[in-house]
C-alpha positions as CSV (number, residue, x, y, z in Angstrom):
1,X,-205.6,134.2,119.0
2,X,-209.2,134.5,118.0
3,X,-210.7,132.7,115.1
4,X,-211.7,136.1,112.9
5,X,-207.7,137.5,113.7
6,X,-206.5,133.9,111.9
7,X,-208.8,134.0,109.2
8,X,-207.5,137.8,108.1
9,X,-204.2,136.5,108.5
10,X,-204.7,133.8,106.5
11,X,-206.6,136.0,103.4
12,X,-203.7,137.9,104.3
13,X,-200.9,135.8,103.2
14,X,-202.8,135.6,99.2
15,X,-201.6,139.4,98.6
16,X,-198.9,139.1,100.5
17,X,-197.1,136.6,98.1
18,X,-199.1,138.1,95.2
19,X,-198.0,141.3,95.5
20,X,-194.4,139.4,96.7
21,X,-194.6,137.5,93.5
22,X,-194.7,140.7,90.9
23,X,-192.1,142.5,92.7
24,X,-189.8,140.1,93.5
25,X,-189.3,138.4,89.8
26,X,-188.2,141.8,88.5
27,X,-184.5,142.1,90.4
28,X,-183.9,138.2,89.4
29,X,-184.6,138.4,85.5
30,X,-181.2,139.2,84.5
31,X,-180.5,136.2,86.2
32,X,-183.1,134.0,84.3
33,X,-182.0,135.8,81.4
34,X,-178.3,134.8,81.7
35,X,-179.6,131.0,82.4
36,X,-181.7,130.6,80.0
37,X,-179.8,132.9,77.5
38,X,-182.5,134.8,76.2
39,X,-182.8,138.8,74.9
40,X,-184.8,141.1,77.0
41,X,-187.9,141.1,75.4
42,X,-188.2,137.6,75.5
43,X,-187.8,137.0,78.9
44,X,-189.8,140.3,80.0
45,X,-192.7,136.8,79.3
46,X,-191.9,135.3,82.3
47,X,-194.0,138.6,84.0
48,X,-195.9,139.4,81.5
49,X,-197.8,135.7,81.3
50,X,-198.6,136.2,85.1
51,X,-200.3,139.5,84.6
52,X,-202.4,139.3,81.8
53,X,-203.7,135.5,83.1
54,X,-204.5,137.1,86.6
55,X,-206.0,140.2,85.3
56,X,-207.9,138.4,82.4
57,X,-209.5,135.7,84.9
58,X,-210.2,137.9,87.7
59,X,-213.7,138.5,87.5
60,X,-214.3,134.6,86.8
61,X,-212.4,133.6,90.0
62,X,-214.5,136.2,91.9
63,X,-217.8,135.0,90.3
64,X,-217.0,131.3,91.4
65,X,-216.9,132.3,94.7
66,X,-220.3,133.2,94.4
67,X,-221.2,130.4,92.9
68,X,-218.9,127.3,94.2
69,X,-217.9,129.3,97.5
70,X,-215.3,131.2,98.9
71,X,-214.1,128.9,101.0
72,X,-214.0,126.3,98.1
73,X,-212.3,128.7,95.3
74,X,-209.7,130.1,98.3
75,X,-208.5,126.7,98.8
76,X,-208.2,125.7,94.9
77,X,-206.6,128.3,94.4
78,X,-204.1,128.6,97.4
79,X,-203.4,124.7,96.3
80,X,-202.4,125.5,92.8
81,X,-200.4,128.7,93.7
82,X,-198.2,126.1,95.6
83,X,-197.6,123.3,93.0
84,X,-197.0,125.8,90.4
85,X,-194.8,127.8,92.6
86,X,-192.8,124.3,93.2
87,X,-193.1,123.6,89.0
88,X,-191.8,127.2,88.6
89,X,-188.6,126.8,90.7
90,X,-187.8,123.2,89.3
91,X,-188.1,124.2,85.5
92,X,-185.4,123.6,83.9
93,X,-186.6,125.4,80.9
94,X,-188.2,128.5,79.4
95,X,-191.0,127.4,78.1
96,X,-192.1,125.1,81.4
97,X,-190.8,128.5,83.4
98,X,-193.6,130.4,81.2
99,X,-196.1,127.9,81.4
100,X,-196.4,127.7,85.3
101,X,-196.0,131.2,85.6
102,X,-199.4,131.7,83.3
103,X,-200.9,128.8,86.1
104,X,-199.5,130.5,89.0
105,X,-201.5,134.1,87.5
106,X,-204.7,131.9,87.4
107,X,-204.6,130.8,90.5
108,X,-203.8,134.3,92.0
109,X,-206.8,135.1,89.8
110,X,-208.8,132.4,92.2
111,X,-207.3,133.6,95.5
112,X,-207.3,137.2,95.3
113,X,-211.2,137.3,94.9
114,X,-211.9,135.0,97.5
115,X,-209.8,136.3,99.9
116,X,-211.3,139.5,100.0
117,X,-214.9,137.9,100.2
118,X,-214.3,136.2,103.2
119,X,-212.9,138.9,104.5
120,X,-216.2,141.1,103.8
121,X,-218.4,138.1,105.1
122,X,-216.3,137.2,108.7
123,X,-216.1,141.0,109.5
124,X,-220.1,142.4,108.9
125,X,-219.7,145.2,111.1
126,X,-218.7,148.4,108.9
127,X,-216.0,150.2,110.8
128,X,-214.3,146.3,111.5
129,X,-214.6,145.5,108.1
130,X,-213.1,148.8,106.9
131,X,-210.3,148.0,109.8
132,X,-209.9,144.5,108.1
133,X,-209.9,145.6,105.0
134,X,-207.2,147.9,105.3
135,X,-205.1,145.4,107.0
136,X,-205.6,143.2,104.6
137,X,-204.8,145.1,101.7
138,X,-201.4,147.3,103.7
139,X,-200.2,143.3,103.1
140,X,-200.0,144.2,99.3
141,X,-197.7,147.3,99.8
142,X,-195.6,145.3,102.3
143,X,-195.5,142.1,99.8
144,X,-194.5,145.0,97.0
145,X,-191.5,146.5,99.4
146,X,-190.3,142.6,100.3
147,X,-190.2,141.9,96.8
148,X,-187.8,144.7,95.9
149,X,-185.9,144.2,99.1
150,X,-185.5,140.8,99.3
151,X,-185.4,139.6,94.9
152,X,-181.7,140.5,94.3
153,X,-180.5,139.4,97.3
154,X,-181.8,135.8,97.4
155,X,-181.4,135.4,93.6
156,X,-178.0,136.3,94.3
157,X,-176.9,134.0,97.1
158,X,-179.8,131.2,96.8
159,X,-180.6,131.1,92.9
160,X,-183.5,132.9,91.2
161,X,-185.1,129.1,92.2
162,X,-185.6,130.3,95.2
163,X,-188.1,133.2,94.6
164,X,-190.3,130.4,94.1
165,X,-189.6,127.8,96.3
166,X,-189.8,130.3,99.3
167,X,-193.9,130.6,98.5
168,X,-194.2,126.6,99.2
169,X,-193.8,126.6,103.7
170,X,-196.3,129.6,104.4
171,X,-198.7,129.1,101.7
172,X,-198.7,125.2,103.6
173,X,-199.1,126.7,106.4
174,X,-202.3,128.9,105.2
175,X,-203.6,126.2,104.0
176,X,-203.9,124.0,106.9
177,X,-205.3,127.3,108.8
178,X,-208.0,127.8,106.2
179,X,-209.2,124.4,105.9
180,X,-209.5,124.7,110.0
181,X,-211.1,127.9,110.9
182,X,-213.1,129.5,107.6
183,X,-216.3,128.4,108.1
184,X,-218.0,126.3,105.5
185,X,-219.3,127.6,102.2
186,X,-223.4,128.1,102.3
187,X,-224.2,128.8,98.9
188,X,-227.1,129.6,97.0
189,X,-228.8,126.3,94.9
190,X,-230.8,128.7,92.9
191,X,-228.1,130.4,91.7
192,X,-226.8,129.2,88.2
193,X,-223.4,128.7,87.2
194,X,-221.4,131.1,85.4
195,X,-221.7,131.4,81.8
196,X,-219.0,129.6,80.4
197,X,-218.8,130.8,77.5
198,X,-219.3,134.5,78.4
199,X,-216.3,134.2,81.1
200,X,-214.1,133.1,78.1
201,X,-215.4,136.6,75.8
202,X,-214.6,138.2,79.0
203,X,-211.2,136.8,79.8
204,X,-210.2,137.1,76.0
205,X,-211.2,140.7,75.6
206,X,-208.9,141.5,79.1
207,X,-205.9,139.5,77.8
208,X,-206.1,141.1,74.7
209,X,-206.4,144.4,76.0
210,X,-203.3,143.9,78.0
211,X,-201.7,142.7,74.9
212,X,-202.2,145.7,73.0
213,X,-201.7,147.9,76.1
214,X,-198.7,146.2,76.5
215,X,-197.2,146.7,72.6
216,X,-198.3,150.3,72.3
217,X,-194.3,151.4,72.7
218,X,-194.2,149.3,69.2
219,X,-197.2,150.4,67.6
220,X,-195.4,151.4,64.4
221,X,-193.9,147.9,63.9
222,X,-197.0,146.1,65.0
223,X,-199.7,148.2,64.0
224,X,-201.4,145.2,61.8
225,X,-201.9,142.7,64.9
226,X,-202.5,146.2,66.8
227,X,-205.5,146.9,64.9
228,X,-206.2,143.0,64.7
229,X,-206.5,142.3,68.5
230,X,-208.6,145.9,68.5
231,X,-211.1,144.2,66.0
232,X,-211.8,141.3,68.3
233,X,-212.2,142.8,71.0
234,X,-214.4,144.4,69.8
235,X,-216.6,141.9,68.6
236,X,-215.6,139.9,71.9
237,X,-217.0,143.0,73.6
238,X,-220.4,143.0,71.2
239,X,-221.2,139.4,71.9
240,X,-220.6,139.1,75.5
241,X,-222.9,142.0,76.1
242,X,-225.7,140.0,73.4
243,X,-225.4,137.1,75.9
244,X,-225.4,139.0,79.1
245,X,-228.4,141.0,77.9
246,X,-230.5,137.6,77.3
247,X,-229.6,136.0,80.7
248,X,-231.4,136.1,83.8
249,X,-228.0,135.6,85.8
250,X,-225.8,137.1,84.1
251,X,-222.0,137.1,84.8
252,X,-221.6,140.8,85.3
253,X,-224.4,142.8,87.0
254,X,-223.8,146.3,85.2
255,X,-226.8,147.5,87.9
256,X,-223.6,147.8,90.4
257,X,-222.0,150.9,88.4
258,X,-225.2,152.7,89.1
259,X,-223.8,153.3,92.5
260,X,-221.9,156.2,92.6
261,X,-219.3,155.2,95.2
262,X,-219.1,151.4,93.3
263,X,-218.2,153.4,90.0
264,X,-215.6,156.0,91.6
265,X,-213.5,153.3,93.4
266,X,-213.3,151.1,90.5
267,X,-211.9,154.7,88.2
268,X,-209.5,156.2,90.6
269,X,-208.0,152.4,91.3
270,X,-207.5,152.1,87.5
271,X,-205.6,155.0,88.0
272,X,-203.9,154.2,91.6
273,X,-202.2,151.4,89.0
274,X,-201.4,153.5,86.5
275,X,-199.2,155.3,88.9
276,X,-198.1,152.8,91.2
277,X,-196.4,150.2,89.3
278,X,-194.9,153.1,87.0
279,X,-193.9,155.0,89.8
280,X,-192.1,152.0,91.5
281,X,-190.1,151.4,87.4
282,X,-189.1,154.8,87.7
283,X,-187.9,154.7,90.9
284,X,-185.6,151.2,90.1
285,X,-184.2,153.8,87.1
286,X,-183.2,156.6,89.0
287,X,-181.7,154.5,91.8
288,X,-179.7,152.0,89.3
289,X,-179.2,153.8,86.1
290,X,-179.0,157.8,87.3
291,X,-176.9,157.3,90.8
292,X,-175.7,153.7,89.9
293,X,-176.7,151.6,92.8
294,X,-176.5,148.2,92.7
295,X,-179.6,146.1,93.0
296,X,-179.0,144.9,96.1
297,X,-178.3,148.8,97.4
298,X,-181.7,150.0,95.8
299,X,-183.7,146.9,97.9
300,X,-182.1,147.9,100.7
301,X,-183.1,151.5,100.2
302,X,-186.4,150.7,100.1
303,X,-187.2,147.8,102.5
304,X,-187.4,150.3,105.5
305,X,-190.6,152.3,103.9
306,X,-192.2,148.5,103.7
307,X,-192.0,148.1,107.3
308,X,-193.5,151.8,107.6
309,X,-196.3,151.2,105.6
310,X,-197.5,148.1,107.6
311,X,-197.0,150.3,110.4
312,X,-199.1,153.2,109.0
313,X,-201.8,150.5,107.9
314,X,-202.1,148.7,111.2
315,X,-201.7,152.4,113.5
316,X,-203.0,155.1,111.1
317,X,-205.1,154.3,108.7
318,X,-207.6,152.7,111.0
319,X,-207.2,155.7,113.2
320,X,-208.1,157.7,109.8
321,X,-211.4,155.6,109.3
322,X,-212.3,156.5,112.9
323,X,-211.8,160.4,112.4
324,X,-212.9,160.6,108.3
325,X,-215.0,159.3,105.9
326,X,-213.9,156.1,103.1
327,X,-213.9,159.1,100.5
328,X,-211.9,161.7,102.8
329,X,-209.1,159.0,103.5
330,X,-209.0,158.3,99.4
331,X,-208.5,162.3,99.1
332,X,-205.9,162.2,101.3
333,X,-204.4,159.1,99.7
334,X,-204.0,160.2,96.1
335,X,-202.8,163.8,97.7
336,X,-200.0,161.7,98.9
337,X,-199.5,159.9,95.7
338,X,-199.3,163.5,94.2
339,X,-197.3,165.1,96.4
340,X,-194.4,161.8,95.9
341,X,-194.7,162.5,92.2
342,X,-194.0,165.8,92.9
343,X,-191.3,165.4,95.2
344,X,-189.3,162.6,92.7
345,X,-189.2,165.3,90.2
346,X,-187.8,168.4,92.3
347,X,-185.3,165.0,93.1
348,X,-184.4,165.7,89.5
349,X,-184.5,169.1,88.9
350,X,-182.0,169.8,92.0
351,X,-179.2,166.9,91.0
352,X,-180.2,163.8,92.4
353,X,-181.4,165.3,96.2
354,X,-181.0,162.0,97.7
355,X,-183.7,163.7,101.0
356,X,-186.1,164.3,98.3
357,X,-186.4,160.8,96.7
358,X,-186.6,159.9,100.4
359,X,-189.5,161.6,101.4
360,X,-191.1,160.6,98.2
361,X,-190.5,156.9,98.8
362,X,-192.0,157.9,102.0
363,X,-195.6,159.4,100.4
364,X,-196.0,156.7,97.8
365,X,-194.6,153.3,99.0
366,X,-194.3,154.5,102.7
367,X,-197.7,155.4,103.5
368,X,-199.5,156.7,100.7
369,X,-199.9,153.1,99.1
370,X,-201.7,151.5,102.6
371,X,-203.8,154.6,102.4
372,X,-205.1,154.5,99.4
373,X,-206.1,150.7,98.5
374,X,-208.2,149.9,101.6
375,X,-210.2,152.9,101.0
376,X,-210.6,152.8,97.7
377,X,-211.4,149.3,97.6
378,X,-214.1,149.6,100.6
379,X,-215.4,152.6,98.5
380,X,-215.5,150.2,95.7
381,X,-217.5,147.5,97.3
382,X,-219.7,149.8,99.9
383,X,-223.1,149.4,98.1
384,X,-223.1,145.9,96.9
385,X,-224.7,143.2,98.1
386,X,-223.1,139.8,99.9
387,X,-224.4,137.3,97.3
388,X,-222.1,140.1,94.6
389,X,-219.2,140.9,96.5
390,X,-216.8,138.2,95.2
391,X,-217.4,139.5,91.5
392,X,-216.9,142.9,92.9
393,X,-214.1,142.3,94.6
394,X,-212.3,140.6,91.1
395,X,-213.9,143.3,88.9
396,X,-212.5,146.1,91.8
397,X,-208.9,144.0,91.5
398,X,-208.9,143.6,87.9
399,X,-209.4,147.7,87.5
400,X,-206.0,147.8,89.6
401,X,-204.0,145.8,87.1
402,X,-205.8,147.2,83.9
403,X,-204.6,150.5,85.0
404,X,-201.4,149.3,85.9
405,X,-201.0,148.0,82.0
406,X,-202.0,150.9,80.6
407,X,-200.4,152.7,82.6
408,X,-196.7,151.4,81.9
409,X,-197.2,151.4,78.5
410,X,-198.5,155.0,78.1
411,X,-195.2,155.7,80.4
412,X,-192.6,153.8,78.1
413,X,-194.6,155.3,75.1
414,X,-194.0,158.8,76.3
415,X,-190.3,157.7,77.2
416,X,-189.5,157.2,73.7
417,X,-190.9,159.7,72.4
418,X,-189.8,162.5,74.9
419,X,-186.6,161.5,76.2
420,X,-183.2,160.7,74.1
421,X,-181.2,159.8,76.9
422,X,-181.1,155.7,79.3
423,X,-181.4,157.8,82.4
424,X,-184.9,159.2,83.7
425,X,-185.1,162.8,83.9
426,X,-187.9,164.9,85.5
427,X,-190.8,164.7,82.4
428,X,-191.3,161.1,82.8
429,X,-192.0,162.0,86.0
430,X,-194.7,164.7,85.2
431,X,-196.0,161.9,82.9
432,X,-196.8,159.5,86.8
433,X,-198.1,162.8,88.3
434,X,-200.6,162.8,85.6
435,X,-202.5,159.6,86.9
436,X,-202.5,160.3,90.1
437,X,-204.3,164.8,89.6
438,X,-207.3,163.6,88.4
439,X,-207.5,160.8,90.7
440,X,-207.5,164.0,93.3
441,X,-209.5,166.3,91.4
442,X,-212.4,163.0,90.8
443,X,-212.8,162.2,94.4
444,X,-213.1,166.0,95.6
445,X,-215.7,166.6,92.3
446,X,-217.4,163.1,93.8
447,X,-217.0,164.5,97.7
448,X,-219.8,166.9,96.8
449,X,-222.0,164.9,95.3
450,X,-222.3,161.6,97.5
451,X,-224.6,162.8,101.4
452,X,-222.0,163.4,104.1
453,X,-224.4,161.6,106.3
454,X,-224.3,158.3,104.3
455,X,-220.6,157.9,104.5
456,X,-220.4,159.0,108.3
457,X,-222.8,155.9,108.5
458,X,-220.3,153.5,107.7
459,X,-218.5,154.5,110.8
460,X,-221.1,154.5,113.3
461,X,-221.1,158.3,113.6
């Protein structure tokens, strides 16, 4: 096996048991909560804690890899996702549960970043990095489908331990892989080190974003810290750009936005979240609560469309890179996303269609995920340069997971307030399909406006 086929196998593995880790912990909870005998809310923590620490020190991790190296931050990182995943299974209570799983998010917050760096520094040639990068990333949708597969059924037979413990052999394995065959990290003496303080104005105003993104449902019992966390981040928001104004390296370079394409990729993924993660809640509700399969029944249900969407990222979408354009394969993407939305609701309206929900598991999770990701992300990332493209890379991720907050909360908000009933009926629905329209209608509005030449560049056309 060549040495540039290892190392994207290695990067690989990071989302793989990322996107593993967030889907995975959802089937087990009621067993955690059963253990640990806690109400719902309370142990919703143990996923919560993960998120907000990866999404609030994303943009750090990616702006040490700049700094200390990719190589270096990969390997940190990959190190403490495998202690804490150890400390995770092995705590024996709540609050040492919570408190690795808040290490185990910074870490992922390390690794994402750095992955994706080395990924865009071993592949230089566009189309193969576009071909990489869509590898790469299909891992995330196939790490997504193995988590809802596989989390009820080992925290069934092996403990809800194990969706821990089984992290501990590969990542190892990765590790001893890395170490051998990235190359080492050439950094840049010149170039300072981030701005302590300024990271932590950063990471506080994400957090707390997530926070309140996370509470709207409650707003009208919470409205005082509401409007308290809103208050500081906004003066979190008003110093950090005092600081980054006065800097000559500052942590963010805002000149990156100017870039049309840079700007796009980072919107429509804030709103690829918003629909995916709330697509994939309402789907676990209309399998379990409206046709009453077990959890075990609903992972098995969907397992098959994770093995169809590393096919369609390994076959099809570098096929699509050959034949179209980075911002013609989003298009089609979000059209996918739209058209599973679409489909999940005329599920509804005709009584549960079971051949419906099936062909929109097979738009979203099936292909329309491994479409949509590599090409927004290479979108994302297009214009900037090498020394920038681990900060991109964490901002480009952190836009995923922002959007995914937001959008779950706007979801469960509009749940309340327009549905009476447990079971999920088709406006929810229409609620999802609203992230994913003017995802569609942005890139076609941004289609005309970027130089077809430019982007038939990129693929040696």
């Amino acid at each position: 096996m060549r040495r540039k086929q290892i190392i994207l196998i290695v990067a690989s593995t990071a989302i793989f048991f990322e996107a593993l880790d967030i889907a995975i912990l959802n089937l087990a909870i009621p067993l955690m909560q059963q253990q640990f005998q806690l109400d719902a809310e309370t142990i919703q923590w143990v996923q919560t804690v993960y998120v907000l620490f990866y999404g609030g020190f994303l943009v750090i991790g990616g702006k040490l890899c700049d700094t200390l190296g990719r190589k270096n931050i990969f390997m940190a990182g990959a190190c403490l996702f495998l202690f804490t995943s150890l400390g995770a299974g092995l705590s024996g209570n709540f609050v040492l549960l919570t408190s690795f799983r808040a290490l185990q998010g910074l870490a992922a917050a390390m690794v994402m970043p750095s992955a994706l760096s080395i990924i865009t520094n071993t592949f230089t040639d566009p189309a193969e990095r576009n071909r990489s990068i869509s590898i790469f990333s299909s891992f995330a949708a196939i790490g997504s489908g193995c988590g809802l597969a596989l989390g009820g059924i080992v925290a069934t037979y092996l403990g809800w331990q194990w969706i821990f413990f089984i992290n501990v052999p590969v990542i190892a394995v990765a590790l001893v892989l890395a170490y051998r065959y990235i190359d080492k990290d050439v950094t840049d003496k010149h170039q300072q080190f981030p701005d302590i303080i300024s990271s932590m104005l950063l990471t506080l105003m994400i957090v707390l974003i997530s926070y309140v993104v996370h509470n709207l449902p409650g707003f009208s019992k919470n409205y005082s810290s509401l409007f308290l966390c809103t208050a500081t981040i906004a003066a979190a928001w008003y110093l950090f750009m005092r600081r980054e104004r006065s800097r000559k390296q500052p942590l963010i370079d805002f000149t990156i936005f100017k870039s049309t394409g840079t700007l796009t990729g980072n919107v429509i993924t804030i709103l690829l979240g918003a629909f995916f993660l709330s697509y994939l809640f309402l789907l676990s509700l209309v399998l379990q609560h409206n046709m009453h399969f077990t959890a075990a029944r609903a992972g098995l249900l969907l397992f098959p469309f994770s093995i169809c969407s590393f096919l369609v990222s390994r076959y099809v979408v570098p096929a699509l890179f050959k034949k179209m354009t980075v911002l013609q394969t989003g298009i089609l993407g979000m059209c996918l996303m739209l058209s599973g939305a679409l489909l999940l609701m005329a599920a509804l309206l005709f009584d549960h269609n079971l051949l419906l929900i099936l062909l929109s598991i097979a738009c979203v999770t099936g292909s329309g995920m491994s479409v949509c990701y590599p090409s927004l992300t290479a979108l994302a990332i297009r214009d900037i340069p090498d020394a920038q493209q681990g900060v991109a890379a964490g901002i480009c991720t952190t836009s995923y997971f922002i959007g995914a907050g937001l959008g779950l909360s706007l979801l469960a908000l509009g749940m309340q307030l327009l549905t009476a009933s447990d079971t999920v009926d088709h406006i929810p629905v229409l609620l999802v399909g609203c992230f994913a329209l003017p995802g569609v209608i942005w890139l076609l509005w941004v289609r005309k406006r970027i130089p077809s030449g430019a982007l038939k560049a990129e693929h040696g056309k």
